[in-house]
N, C-alpha and C positions, 0 to 999 in steps of 0.2 A: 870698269874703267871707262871715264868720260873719252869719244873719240874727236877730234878736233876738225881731224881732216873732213870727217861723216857731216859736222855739224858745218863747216865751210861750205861744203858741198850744198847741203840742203836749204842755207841763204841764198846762195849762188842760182839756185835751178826755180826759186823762187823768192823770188827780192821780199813779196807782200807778205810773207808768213808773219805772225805775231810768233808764233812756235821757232820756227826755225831762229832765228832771231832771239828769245828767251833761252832758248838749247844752247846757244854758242856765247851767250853771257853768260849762262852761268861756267859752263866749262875755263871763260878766260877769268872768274874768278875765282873759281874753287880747284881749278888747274895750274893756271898761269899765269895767276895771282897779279895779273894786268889790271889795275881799278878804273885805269880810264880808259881802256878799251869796253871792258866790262858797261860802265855805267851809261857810254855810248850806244849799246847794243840792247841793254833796258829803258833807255829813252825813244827808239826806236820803235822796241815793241808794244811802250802807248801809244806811240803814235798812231799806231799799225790797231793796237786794241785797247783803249781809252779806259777800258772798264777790268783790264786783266788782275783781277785781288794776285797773283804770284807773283808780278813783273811790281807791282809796289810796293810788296814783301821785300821784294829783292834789294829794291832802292832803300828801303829800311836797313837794310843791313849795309850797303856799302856807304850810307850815310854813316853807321859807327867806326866801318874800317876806315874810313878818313876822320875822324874826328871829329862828326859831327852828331854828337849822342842828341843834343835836341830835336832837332831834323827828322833822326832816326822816330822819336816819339810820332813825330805828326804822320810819318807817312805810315808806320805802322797801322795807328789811330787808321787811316784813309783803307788802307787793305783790309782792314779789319771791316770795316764799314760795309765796304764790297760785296765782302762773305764772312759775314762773321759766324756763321756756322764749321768752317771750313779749319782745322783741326791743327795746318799751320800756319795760317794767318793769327791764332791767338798763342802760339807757341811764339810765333815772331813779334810778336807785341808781349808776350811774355820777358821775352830776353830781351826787349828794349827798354820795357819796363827795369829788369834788373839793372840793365848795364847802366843805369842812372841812379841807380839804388831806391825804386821804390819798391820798396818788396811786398807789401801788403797789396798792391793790384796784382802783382807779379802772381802770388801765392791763387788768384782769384782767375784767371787766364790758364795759369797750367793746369789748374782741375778742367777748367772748361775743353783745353785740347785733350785731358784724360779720358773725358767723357765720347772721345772718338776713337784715341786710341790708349784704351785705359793701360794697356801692361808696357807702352811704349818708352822710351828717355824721356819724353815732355815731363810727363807724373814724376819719376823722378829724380828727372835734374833739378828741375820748381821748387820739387817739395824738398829736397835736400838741401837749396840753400835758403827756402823759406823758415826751414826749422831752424839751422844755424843761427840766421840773425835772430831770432826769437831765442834762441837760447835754449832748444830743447836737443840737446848735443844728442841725446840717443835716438829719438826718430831720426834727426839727419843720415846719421852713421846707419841705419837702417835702409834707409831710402838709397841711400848711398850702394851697401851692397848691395840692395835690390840689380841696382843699374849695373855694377860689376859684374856681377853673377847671369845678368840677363843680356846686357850690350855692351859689356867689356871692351871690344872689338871694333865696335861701332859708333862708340862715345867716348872714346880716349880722352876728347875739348872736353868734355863737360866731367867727365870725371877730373880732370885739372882743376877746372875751376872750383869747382866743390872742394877741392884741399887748398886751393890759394886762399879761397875765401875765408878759411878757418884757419887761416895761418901757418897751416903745416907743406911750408916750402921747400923743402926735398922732396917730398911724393909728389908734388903739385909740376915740380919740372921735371921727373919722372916720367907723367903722366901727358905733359904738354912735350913732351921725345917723342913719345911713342908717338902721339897726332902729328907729329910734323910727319915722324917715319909713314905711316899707314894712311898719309894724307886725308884727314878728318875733314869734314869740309866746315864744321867749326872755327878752326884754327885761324881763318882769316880775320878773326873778331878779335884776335891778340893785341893789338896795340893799345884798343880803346874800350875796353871790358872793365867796365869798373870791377867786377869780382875780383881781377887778379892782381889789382893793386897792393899786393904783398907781397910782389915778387921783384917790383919796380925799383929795389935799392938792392937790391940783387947783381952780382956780378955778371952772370948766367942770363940777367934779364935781356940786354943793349946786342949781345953777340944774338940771340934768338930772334929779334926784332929785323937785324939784317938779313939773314935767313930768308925772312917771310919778304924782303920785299918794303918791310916798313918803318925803317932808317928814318929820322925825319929829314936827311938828306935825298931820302929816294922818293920823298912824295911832295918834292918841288914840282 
């Protein structure tokens, strides 16, 4: 459990931290789903460390959870650049890749974070919607259990997305239940995930969107 108070505390007792600083953005996004406190708190921490590949990472992502999937490409691209050996900076530019739908770099990124952490979700959450769109429905479904079977628990978001993306919308909001219940730190990708846009004429879809925080009344 992210602790809040811990992470207050340790900007507090030292302002300069790039870390302390990085710690309590991500807790106010993966927590408390605050995006412009959040994004506050990672502007910060370049300032603090100009070269941090994770603190750009970050901004990659809260550039999608605001609706900025372009954005999201470039800074990706920029964290990547940093450390591109670094296992999720190319998972993070993996899923920004998808969430634009380009799937062929996408497929080409998550081998590369496999290759650090081969039996991890990155392998395959990637490769499971990489098959999809190609059209090889059985390695999907394969790749698929893998991730069931291995991080069930732990990847609730991306097992969602893997059924929205193949159009089977009951298990997909099944599966996006359980990540809101068991707080997935995925989950904040919900609004602007191109994968899930099969859930978006969805009744189920506008009532979940409030939930999270991302109303498009609440991100005035």
């Amino acid at each position: 459990q992210l602790h809040k108070p811990a992470a207050e505390e340790a900007v507090a007792l030292d302002p300069e931290s790039a870390k302390a600083h990085l710690a309590l953005a991500f807790i106010e996004m993966l927590n408390g789903w605050n995006w412009r406190k959040a994004r506050a708190l990672v502007d910060r921490t370049l300032e603090l460390a100009p070269g941090d590949a994770e603190a750009m990472s970050m901004l990659a992502h809260l550039a999608t959870i605001t609706g900025k999937n372009s954005e999201s490409i470039a800074l990706a691209q920029r964290a990547l650049d940093l450390d591109p050996l670094n296992a999720f900076t190319n998972f993070a530019f993996a899923r920004s890749l998808g969430s634009n739908g380009r799937f062929g770099e996408m497929e080409m990124h998550s081998a590369r974070a496999a290759e650090e952490m081969p039996q991890g979700r990155p392998r395959q959450t990637g490769l499971a919607f990489v098959r999809a769109a190609q059209g090889r429905l059985a390695e999907s479904e394969a790749e698929l259990d893998a991730l069931k079977e291995k991080r069930a628990k732990h990847a609730p978001y991306q097992i969602a997305e893997v059924y929205a993306f193949r159009g089977e919308v009951d298990l997909a909001f099944e599966w996006i239940e359980k990540s809101y219940n068991w707080r997935d730190s995925g989950t904040v990708l919900v609004r602007c995930d191109h994968m899930l846009k099969n859930l978006h004429s969805n009744p189920r879809w506008e009532p979940f969107l409030r939930k999270m925080n991302l109303a498009a009344d609440q991100l005035d």
